[in-house]
Legacy VTK file of the C-alpha trace (Angstrom):
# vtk DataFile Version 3.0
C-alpha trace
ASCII
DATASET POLYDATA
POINTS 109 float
-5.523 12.049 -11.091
-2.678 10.215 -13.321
-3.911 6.851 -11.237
-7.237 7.599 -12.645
-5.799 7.671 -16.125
-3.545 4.735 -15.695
-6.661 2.794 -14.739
-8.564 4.223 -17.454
-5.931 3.105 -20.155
-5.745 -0.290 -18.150
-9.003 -0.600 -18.742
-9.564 -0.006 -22.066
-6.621 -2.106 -22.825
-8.244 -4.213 -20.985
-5.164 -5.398 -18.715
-6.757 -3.826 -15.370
-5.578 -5.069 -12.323
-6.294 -2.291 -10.108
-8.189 -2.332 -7.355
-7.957 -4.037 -3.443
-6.594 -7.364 -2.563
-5.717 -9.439 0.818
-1.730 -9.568 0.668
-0.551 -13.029 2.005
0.402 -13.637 5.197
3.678 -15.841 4.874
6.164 -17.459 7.068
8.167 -14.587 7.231
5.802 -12.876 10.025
6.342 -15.630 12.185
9.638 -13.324 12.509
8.416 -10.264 13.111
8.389 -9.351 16.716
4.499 -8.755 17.115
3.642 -12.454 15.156
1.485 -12.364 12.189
-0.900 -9.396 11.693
-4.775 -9.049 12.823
-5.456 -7.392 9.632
-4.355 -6.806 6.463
-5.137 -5.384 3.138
-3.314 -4.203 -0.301
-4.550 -1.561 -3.106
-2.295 -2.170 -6.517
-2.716 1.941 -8.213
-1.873 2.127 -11.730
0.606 3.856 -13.333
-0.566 6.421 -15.751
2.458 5.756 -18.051
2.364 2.403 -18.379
-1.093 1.789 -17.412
-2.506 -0.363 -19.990
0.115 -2.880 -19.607
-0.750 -3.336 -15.944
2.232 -1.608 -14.572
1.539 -0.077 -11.153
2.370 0.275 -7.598
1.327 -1.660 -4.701
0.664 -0.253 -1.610
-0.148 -3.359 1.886
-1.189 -2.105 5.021
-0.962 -4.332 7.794
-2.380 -3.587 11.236
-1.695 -5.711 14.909
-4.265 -4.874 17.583
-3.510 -4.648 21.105
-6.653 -3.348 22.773
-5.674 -0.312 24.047
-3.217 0.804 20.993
-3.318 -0.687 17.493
-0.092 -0.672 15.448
-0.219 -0.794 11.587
2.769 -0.910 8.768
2.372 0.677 5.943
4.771 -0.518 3.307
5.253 -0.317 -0.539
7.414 -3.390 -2.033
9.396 -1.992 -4.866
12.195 -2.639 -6.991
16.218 -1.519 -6.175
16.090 1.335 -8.877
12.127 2.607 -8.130
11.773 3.448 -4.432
10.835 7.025 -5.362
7.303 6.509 -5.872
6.064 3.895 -3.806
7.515 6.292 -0.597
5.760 9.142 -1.994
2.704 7.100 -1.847
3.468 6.085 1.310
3.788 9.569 2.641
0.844 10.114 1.078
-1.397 7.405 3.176
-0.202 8.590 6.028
-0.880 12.041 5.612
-4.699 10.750 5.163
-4.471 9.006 8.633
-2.912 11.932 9.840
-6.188 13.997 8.811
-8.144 11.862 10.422
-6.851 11.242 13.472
-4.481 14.464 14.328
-3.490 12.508 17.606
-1.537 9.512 15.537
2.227 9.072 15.981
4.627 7.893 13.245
7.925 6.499 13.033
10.288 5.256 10.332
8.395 7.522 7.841
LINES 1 110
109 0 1 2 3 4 5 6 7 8 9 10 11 12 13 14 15 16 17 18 19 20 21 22 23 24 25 26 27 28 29 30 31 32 33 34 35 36 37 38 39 40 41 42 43 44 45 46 47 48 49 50 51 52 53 54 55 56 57 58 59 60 61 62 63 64 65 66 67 68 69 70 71 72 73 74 75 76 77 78 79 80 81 82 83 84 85 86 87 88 89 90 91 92 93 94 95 96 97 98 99 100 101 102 103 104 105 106 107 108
């Protein structure tokens, strides 16, 4: 609901940048011990508070296909002093896959 509203006031301020994007793909995969991902997307929520000035909370999910298992990161990038937040939404995400697929495992949550 207060993501609703922080969109709204976005919005009318008309400072919106809500909404889905592709997250790049950098160098910095090449180090990650599956390579660079299959998929990957990004959804930046709005903050009711400070909504109309485009202040929000990004949350990239990346996802590596294997055939026979798939494994995807969720993760939130966030500042040193607001990690709060951007784990709640986390642990919100997953609780959707979770609903939909009661079989999923999770780690590092």
């Amino acid at each position: 609901m207060t993501a609703k509203l922080g969109g709204f006031a976005a919005k009318v301020a008309r400072n919106s940048q809500g909404g889905f994007y592709t997250p790049e793909m950098d160098a910095s995969f090449g180090l990650h011990e599956l390579g660079y991902p299959d998929f990957g997307v990004g959804v930046w929520i709005e903050r009711f508070s400070s909504g109309a000035k485009g202040a929000g909370y990004s949350v990239q999910m990346y996802l590596w296909d294997r055939g026979d298992r798939r494994r995807v990161n969720l993760s939130a990038p966030s500042g040193v002093t607001s990690n709060y937040k951007p784990r709640k939404l986390i642990s919100r995400f997953a609780g959707a896959f979770q609903a939909a697929d009661p079989g999923i495992q999770f780690s590092d949550l």
